[in-house]
N, C-alpha and C positions, 0 to 999 in steps of 0.2 A: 397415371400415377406420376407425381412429379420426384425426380431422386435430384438428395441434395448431397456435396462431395465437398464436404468443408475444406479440404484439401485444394480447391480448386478458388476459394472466395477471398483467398488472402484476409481473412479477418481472423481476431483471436479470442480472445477473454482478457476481459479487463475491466477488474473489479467496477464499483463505482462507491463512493462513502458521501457521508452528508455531515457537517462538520456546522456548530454553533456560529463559530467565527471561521469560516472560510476563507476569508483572505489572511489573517491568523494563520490556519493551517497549512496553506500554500507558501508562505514566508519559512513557517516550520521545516514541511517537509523536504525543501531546498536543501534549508542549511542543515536539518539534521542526517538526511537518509539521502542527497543526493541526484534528488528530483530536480526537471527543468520544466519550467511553465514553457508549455507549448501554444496554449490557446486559453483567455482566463474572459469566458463574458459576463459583464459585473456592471451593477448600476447601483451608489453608494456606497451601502456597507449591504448589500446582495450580490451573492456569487448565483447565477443562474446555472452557470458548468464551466468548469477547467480540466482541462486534459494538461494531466501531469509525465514526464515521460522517464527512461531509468533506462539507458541501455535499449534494447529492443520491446521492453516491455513501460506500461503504460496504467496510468489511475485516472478515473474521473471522477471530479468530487464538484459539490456543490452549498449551497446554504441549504440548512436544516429547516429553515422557514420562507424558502424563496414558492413554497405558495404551489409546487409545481404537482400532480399525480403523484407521481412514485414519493415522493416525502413524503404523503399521506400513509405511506403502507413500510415507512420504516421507524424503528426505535436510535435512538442514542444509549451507548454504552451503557452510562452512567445510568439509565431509564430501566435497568434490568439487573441493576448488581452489577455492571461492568463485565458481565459473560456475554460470550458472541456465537454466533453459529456458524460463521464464517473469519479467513484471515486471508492478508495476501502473504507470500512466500517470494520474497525477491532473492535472486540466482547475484551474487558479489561474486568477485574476483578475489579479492582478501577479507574476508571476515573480522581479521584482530581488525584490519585500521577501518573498517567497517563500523564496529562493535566501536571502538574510541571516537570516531565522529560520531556516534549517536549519544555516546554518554556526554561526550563534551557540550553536546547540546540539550541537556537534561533530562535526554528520554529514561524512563523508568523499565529500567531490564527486568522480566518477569522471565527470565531464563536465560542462564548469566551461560558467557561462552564458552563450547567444550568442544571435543572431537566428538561425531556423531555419529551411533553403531553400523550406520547405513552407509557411511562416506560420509566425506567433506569435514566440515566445522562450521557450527553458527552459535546463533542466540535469537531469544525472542524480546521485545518489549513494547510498551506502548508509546500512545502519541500524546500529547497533551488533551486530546477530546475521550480518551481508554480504548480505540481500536487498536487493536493486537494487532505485529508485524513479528514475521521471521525470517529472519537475515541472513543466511548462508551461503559456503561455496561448492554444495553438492549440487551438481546439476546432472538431472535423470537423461538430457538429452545428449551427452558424453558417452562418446562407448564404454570410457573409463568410470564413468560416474560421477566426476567430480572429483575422484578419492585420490 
């Protein structure tokens, strides 16, 4: 029996999105939310995959029609009502000046900022492609919680 100790492989979870205009998105996600291109492999106006990075945590995105497996077995937002079954949850340090660099860059708040029953304070909103993000400063891996 092989035992696996995710604790021990140094990997984590991180998401992955597919995006119309991918290089679009990765300009976006910069300047709105604070992401840095780490790695973007791309041939014209195809993004094959970019690893986006935020603090210790991390997005890979790619083009919607770069032709590859796994785009075959996902939908666009917009392709479904704009409802998702998934979202990423990124961990800020300040949430208001958070929440004001995302508006300043036109993102669409779909949940405008509050103090939240759990701890911390955030908001949620979308990107210009309609994957929902939520933006907070509670973080569960604080003894304090964030709060």
């Amino acid at each position: 029996m092989v035992h696996s100790d995710p604790s021990s492989t140094g990997s984590t979870i991180i998401p992955c999105l597919r995006y119309r205009d991918a290089r679009a998105a990765i300009d976006w996600l910069q300047r709105a939310f604070g992401f840095h291109a780490q790695a973007v492999y791309a041939e014209g106006g195809t993004v094959f995959h970019a690893q986006l990075v935020f603090g210790q945590g991390m997005i890979m995105l790619g083009s919607a029609s770069n032709g590859g497996e796994w785009s075959k077995l996902a939908v666009m937002p917009d392709e479904v009502g704009g409802r998702q079954t998934q979202s990423a949850c990124v961990i800020v340090a300040d949430a208001d000046a958070h929440y004001a660099r995302a508006k300043a860059a036109s993102a669409r708040i779909v949940i405008d900022i509050a103090d939240q029953d759990y701890g911390g304070r955030g908001y949620a909103c979308a990107d210009p492609e309609g994957y929902l993000w939520w933006f907070g400063s509670y973080d569960p891996w604080r003894a304090d919680h964030g709060q």
